[in-house]
C-alpha positions in Angstrom: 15.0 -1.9 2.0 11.4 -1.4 3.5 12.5 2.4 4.0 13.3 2.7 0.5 11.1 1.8 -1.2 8.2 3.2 1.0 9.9 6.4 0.4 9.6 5.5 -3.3 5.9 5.2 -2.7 5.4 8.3 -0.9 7.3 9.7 -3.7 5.2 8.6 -6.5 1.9 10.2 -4.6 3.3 13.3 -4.1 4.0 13.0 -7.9 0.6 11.6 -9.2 -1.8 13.6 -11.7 -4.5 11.5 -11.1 -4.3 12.2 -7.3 -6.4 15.0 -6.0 -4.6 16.7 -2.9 -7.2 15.1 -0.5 -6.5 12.0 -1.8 -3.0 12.4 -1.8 -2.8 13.7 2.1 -5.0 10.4 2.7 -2.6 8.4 1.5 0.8 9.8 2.4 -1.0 9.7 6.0 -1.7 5.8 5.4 1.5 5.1 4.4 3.3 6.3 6.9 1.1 4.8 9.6 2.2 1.4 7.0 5.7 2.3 7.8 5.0 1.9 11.3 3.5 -1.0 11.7 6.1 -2.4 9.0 8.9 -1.8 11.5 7.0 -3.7 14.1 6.4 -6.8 11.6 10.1 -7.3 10.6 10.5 -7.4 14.0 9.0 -11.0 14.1 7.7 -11.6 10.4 10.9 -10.6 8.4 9.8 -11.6 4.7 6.1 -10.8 5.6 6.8 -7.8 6.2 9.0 -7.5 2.9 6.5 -9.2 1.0 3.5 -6.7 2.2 6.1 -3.2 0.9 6.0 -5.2 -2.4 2.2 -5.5 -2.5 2.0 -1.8 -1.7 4.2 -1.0 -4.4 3.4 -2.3 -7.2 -0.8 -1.5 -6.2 0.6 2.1 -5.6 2.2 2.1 -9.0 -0.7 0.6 -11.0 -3.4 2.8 -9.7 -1.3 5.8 -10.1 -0.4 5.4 -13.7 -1.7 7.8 -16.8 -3.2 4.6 -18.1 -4.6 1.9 -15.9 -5.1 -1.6 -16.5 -7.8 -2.4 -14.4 -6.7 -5.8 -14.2 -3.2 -5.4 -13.2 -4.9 -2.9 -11.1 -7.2 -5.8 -9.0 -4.6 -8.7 -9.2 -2.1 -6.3 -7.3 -4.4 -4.9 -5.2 -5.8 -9.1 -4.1 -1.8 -9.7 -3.6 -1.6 -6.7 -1.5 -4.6 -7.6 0.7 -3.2 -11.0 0.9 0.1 -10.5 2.0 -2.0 -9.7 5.5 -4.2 -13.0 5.7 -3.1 -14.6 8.8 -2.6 -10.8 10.6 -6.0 -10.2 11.9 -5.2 -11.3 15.4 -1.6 -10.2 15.8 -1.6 -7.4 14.2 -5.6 -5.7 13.5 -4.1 -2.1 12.7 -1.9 -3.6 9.5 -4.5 -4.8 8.4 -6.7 -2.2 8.7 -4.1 0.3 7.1 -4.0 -2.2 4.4 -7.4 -2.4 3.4 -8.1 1.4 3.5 -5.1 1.9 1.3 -6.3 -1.1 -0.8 -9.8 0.6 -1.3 -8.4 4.2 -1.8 -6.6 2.7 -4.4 -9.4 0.7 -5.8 -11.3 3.4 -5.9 -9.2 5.7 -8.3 -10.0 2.9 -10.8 -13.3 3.7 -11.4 
């Protein structure tokens, strides 16, 4: 399930209008390091781990689309970044990776 839909995800940057191509590499390069550290947190944090690919999604989806709704934009975006609260310790580099996706994405909004 993880796979899927971070291959969705991937899918919809390569696909994005709004992205330029250095954005875009940025990304793709963050979410695959994401996919990484995913398969290490479902090792031990199952439904975390499900619940942070959910996050991603649907903040990947609202800041790629032709019109944005800046505040679907920054509630998915404060789900998304809190899906890692409790992480810092355990796992740094998720949450890391999750906060420079976070403000990438944040950033497309302006």
């Amino acid at each position: 399930m993880h796979d899927q839909t971070l291959d969705q995800i991937e899918g919809r940057i390569r696909n994005s209008e709004s992205l330029s191509t250095d954005r875009r590499l940025e990304l793709l390069a963050l979410v695959e390091t994401l996919r990484g550290e995913i398969v290490e947190l479902t090792k031990t944090h199952k439904e975390d781990a499900r619940a942070i690919v959910v996050f991603a999604d649907a903040s990947m989806r609202e800041a790629t689309r032709a019109e944005q709704d800046p505040e679907l934009l920054d509630v998915s975006l404060k789900g998304f970044g809190s899906s890692v609260v409790g992480f810092e310790e355990s796992h740094p580099r998720l949450v890391q990776i999750v906060n420079s996706i976070s403000q990438n994405l944040s950033n497309l909004g302006i």
